[in-house]
N, CA, C and O atoms as a MOPAC input file, in Angstrom:
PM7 MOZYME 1SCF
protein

 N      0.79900 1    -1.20400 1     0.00000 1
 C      0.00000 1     0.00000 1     0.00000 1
 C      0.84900 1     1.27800 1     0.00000 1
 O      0.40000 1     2.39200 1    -0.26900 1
 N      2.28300 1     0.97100 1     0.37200 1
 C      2.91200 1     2.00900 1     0.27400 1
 C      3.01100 1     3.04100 1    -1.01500 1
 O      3.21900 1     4.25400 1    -1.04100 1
 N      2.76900 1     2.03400 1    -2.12800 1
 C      2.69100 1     2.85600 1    -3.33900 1
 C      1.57200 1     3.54600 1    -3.35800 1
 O      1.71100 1     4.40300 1    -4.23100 1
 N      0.49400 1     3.63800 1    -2.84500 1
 C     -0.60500 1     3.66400 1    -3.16800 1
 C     -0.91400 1     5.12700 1    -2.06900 1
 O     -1.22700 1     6.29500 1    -2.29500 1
 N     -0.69300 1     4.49500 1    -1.08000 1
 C     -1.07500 1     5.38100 1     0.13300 1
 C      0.08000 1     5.66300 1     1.13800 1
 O     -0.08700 1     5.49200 1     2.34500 1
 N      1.36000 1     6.13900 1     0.56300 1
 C      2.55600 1     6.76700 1     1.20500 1
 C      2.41400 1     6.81500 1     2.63900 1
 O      1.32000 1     7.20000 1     3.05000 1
 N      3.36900 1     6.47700 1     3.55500 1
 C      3.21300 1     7.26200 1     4.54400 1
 C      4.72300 1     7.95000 1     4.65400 1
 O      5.64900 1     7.44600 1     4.01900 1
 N      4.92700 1     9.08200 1     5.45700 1
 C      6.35800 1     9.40200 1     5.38800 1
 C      6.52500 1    10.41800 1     6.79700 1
 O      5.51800 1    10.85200 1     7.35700 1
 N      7.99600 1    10.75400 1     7.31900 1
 C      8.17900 1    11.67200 1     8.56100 1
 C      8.90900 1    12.40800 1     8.08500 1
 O      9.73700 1    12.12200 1     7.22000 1
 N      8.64800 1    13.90400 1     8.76400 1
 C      9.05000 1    15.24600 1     8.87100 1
 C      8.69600 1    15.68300 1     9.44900 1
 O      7.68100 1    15.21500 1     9.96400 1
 N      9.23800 1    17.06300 1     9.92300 1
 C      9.21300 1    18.22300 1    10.90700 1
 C      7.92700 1    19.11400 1    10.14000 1
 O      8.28400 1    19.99800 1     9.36000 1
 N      6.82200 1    18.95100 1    10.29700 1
 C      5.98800 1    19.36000 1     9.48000 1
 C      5.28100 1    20.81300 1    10.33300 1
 O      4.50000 1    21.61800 1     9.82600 1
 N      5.65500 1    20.82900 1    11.30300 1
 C      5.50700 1    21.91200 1    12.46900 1
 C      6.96600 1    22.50500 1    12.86100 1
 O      6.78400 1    23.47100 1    13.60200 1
 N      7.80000 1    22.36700 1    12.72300 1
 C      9.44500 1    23.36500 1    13.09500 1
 C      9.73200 1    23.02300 1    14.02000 1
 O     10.71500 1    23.61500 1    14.46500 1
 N      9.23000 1    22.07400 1    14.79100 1
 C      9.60900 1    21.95100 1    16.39000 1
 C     10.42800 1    21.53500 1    16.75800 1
 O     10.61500 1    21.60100 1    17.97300 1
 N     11.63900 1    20.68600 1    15.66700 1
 C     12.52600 1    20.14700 1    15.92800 1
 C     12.43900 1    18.07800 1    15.86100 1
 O     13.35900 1    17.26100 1    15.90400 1
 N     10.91400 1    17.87400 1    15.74400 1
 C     10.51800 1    16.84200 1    16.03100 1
 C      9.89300 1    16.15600 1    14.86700 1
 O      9.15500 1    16.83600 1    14.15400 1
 N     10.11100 1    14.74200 1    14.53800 1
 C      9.87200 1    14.23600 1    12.90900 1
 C      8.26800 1    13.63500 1    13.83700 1
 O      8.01200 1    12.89400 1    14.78600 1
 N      7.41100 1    14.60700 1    12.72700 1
 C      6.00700 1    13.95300 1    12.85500 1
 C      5.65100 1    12.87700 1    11.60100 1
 O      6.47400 1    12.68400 1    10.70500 1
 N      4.56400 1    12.31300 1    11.62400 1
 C      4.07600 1    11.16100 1    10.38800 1
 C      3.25300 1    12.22300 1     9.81100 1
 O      2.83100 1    13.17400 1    10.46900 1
 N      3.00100 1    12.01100 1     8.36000 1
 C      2.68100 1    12.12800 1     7.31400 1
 C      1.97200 1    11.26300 1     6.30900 1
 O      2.58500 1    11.21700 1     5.24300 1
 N      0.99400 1    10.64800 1     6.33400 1
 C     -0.02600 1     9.95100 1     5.62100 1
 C     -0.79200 1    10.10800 1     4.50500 1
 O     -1.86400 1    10.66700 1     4.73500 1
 N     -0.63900 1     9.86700 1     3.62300 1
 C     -1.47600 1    10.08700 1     2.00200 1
 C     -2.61600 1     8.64200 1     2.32300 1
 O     -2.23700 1     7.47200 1     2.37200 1
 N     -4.11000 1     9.14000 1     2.51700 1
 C     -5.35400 1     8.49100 1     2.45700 1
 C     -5.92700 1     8.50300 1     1.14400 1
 O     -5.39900 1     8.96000 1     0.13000 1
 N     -7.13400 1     7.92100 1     1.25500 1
 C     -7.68500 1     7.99000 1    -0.18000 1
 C     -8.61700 1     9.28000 1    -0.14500 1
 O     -9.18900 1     9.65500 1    -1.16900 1
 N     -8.77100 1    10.05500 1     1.26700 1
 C     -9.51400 1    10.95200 1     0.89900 1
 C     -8.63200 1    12.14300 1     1.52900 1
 O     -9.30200 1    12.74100 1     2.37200 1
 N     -7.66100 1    12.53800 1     1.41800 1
 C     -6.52400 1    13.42600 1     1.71400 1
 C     -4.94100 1    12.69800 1     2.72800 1
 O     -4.47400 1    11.57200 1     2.90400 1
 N     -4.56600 1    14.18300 1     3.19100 1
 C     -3.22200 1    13.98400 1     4.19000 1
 C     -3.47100 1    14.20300 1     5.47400 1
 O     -4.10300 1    15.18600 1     5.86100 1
 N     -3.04100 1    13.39500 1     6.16500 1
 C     -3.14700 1    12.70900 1     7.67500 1
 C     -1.71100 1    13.35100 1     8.19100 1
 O     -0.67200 1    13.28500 1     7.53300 1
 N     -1.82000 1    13.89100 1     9.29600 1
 C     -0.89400 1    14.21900 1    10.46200 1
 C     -0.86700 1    13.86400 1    11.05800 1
 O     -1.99100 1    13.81500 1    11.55800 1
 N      0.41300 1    12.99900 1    12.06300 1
 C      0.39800 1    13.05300 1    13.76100 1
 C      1.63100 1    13.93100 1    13.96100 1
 O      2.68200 1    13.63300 1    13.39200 1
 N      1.55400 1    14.83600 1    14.62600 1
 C      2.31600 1    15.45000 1    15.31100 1
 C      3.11300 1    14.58100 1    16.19000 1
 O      2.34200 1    13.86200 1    16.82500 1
 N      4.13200 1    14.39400 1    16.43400 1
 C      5.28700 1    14.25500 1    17.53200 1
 C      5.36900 1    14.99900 1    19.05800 1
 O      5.97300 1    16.06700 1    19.15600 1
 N      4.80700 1    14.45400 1    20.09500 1
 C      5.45200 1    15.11700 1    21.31700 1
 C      6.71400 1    15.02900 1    21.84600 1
 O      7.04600 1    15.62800 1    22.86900 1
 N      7.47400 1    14.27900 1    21.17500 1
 C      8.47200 1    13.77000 1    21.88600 1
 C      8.60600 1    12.44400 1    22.18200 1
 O      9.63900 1    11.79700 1    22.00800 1
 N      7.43500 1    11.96900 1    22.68800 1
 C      7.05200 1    10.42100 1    23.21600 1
 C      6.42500 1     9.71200 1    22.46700 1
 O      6.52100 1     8.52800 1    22.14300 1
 N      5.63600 1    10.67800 1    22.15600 1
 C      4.11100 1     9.53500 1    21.14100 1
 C      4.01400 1    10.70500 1    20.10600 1
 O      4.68400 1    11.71400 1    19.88700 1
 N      3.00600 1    10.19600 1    19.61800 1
 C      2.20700 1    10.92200 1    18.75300 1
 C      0.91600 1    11.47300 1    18.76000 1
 O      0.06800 1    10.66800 1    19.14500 1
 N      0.45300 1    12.68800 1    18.43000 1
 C     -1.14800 1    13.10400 1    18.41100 1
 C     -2.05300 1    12.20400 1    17.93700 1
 O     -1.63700 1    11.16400 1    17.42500 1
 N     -2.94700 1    12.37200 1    18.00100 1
 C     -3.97700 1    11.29700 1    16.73600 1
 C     -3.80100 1    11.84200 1    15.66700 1
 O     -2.97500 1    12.74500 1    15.80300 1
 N     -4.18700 1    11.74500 1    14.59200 1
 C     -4.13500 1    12.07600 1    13.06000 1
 C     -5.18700 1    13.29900 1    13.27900 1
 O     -6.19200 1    13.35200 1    13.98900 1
 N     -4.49200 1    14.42600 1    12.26500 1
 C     -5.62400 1    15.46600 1    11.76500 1
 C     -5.58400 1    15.41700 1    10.23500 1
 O     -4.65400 1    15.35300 1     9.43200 1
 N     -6.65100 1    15.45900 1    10.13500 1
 C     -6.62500 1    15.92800 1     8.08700 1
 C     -6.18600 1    17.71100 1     8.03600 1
 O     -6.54400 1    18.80800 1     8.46300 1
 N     -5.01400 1    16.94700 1     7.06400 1
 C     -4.06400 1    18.53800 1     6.70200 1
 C     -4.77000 1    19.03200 1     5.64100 1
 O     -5.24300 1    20.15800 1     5.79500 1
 N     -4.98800 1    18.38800 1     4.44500 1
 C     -5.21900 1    18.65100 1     3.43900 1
 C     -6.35800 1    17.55900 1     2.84400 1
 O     -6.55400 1    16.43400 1     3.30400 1
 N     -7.02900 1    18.14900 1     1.75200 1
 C     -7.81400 1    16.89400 1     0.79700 1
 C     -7.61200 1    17.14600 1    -0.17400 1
 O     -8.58700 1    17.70300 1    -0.67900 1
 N     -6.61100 1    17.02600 1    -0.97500 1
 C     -5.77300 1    17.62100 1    -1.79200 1
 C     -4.38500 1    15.61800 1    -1.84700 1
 O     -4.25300 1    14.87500 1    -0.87500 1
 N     -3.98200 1    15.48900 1    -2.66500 1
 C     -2.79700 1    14.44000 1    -2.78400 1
 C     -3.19400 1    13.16800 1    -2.33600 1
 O     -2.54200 1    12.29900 1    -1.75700 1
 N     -4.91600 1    13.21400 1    -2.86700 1
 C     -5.34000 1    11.79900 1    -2.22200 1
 C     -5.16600 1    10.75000 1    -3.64100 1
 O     -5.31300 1    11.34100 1    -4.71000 1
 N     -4.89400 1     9.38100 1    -3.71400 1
 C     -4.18600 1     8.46600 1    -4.79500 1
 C     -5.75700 1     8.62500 1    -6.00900 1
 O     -5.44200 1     8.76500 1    -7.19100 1
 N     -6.65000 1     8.61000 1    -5.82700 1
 C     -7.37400 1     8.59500 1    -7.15400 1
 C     -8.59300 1     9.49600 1    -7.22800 1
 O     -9.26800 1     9.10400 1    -8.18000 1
 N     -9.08600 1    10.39000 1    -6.71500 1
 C     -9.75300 1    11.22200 1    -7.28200 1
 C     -8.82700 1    12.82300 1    -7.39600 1
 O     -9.00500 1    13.61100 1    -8.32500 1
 N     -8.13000 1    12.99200 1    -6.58000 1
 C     -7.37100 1    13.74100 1    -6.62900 1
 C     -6.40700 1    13.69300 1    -7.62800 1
 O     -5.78000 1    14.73900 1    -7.79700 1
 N     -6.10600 1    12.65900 1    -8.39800 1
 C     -5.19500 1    12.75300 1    -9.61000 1
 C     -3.68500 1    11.98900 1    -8.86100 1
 O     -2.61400 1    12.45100 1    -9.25700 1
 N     -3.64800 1    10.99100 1    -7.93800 1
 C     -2.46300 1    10.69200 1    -7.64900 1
 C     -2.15200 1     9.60600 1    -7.50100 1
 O     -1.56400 1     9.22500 1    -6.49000 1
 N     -2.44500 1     8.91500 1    -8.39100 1
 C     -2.48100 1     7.55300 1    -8.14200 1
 C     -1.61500 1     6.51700 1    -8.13900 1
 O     -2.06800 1     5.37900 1    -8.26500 1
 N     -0.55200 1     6.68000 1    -8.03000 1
 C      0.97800 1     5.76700 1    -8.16900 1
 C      1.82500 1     6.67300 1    -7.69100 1
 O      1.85900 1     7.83100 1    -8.10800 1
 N      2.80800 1     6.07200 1    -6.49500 1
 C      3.93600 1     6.58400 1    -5.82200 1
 C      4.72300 1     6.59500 1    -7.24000 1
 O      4.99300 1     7.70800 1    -7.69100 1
 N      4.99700 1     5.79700 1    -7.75800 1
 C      6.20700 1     5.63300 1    -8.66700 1
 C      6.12200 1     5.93400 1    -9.80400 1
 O      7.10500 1     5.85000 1   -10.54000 1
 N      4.59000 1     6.48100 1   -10.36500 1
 C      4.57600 1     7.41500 1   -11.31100 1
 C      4.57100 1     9.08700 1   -11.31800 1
 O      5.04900 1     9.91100 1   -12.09900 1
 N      3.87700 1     9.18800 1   -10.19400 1
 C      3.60700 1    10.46200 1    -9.59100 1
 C      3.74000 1    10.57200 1    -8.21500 1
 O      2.73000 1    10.51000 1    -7.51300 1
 N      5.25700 1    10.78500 1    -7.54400 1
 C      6.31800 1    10.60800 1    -6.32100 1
 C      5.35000 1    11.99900 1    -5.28000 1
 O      4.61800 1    12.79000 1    -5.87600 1
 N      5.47900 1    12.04600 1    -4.18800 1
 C      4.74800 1    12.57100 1    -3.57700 1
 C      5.89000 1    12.45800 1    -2.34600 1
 O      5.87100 1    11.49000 1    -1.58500 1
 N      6.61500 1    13.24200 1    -2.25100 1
 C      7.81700 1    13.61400 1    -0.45800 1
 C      7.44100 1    14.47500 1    -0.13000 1
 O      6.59800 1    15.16700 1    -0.70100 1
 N      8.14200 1    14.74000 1     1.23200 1
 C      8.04400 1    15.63500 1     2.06800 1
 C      9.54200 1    16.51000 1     1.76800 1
 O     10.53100 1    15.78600 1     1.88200 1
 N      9.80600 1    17.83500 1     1.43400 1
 C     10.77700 1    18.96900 1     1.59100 1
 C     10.67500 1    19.97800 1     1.94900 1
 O      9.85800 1    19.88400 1     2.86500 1
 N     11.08900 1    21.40800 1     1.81700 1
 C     10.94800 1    22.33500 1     1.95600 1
 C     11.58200 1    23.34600 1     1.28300 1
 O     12.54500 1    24.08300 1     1.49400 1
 N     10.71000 1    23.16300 1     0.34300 1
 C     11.07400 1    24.54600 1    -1.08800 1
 C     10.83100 1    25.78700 1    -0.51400 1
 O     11.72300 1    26.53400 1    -0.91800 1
 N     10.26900 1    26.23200 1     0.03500 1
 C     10.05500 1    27.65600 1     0.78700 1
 C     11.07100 1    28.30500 1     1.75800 1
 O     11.07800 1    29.53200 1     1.86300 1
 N     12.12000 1    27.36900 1     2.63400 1
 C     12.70500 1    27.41300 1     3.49300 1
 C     12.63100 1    27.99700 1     4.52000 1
 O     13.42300 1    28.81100 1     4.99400 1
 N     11.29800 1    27.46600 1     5.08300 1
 C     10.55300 1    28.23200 1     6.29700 1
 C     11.10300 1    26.90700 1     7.62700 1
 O     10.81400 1    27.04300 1     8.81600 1
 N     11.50400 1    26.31200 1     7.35600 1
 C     11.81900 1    25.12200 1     8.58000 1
 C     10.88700 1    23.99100 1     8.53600 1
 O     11.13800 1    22.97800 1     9.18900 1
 N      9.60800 1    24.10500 1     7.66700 1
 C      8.78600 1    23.12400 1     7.81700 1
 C      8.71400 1    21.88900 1     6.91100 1
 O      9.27200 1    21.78900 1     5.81800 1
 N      8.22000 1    21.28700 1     7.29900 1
 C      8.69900 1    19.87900 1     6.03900 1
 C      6.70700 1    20.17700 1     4.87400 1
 O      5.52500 1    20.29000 1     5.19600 1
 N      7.36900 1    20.17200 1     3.77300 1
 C      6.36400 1    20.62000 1     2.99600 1
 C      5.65400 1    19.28700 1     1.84200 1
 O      6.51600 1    18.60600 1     1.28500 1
 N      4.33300 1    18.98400 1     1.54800 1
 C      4.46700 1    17.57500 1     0.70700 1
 C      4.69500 1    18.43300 1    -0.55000 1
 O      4.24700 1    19.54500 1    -0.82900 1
 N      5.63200 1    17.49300 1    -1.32900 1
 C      5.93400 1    17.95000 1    -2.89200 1
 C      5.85400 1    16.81700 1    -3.80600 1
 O      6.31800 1    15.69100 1    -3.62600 1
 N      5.09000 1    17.33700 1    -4.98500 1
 C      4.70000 1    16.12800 1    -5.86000 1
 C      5.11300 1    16.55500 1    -7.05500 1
 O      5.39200 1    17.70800 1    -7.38300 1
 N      5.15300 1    15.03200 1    -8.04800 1
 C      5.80400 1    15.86000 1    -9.37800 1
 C      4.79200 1    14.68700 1   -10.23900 1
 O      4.76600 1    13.48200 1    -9.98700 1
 N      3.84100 1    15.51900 1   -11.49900 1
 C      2.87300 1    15.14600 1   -11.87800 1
 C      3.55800 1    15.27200 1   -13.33500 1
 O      4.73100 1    15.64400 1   -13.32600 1
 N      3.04400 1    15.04200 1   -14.41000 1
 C      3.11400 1    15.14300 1   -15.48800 1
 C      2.90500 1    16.09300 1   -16.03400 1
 O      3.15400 1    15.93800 1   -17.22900 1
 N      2.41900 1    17.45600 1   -15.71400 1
 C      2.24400 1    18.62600 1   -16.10000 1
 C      3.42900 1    19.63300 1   -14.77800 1
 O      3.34700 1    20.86000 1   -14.72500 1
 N      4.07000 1    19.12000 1   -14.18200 1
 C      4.81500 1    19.67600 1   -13.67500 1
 C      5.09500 1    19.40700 1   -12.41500 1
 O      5.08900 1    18.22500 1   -12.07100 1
 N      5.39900 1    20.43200 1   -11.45900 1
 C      6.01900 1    19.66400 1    -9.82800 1
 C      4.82300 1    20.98600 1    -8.80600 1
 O      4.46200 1    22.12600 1    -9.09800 1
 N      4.60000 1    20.29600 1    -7.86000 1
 C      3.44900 1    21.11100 1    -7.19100 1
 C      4.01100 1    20.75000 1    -5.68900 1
 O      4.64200 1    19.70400 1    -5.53700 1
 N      3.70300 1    21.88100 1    -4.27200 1
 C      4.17100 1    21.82000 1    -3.23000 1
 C      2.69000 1    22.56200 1    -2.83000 1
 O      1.95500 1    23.34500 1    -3.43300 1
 N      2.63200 1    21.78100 1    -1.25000 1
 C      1.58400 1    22.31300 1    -0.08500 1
 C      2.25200 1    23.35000 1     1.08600 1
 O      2.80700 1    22.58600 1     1.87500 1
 N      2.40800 1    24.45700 1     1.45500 1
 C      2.56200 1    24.54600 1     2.69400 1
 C      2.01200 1    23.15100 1     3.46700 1
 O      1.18400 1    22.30900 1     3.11900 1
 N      3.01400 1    23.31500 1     4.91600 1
 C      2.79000 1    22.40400 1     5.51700 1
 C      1.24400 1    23.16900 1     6.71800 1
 O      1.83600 1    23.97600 1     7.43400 1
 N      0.33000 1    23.18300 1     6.96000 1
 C     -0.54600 1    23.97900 1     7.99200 1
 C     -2.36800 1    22.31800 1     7.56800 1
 O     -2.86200 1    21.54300 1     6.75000 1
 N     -2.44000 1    22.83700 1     8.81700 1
 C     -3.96600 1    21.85500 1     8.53000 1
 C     -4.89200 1    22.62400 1     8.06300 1
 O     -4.97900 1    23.83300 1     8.27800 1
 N     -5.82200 1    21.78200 1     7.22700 1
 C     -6.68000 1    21.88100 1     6.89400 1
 C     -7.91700 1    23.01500 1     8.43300 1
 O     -8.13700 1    22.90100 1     9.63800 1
 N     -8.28100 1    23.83300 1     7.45700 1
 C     -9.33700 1    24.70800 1     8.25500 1
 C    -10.51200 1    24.48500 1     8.28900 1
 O    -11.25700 1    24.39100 1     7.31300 1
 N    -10.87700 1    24.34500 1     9.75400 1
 C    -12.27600 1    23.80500 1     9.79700 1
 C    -13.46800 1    24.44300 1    10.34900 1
 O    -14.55400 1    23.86400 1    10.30800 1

């Protein structure tokens, strides 16, 4: 499923601390890092989900975590066939 539904760690908050990073079928999943454990999952985004969203193969259309902005945060970056696309890292607003 890894191809399918990525999971990956980064500092997706600056804190110094590698949180998880989850690609679902209906968006991106967070746990934050305390140090010890982890938060529960929040939906960051609904945006980079494998098939209605347009993303459907790790290994055709790669989906990491970097930081093109160079704000400290770990950012998801994808590279599609019409070009390469990046999220700020922040959750979804509810």
């Amino acid at each position: 499923m890894q191809n399918v539904t990525p999971r990956m760690v980064g500092d997706v908050d600056a804190d110094g601390k590698a949180d998880v990073v989850g690609i679902a079928y209906d968006g991106v999943y967070v746990s934050l890092s305390t140090g010890s454990s982890f938060t529960a999952r929040q939906l960051w985004s609904t945006y980079w989900g494998p098939y209605w969203q347009g993303w459907p193969d790790q290994e055709l259309l790669p989906r990491m975590l970097g930081d093109p902005n160079g704000d400290g945060q770990a950012d998801l970056v994808g590279f599609a066939n019409s070009g390469g696309y990046s999220s700020p890292a922040e959750p979804t607003a509810e």
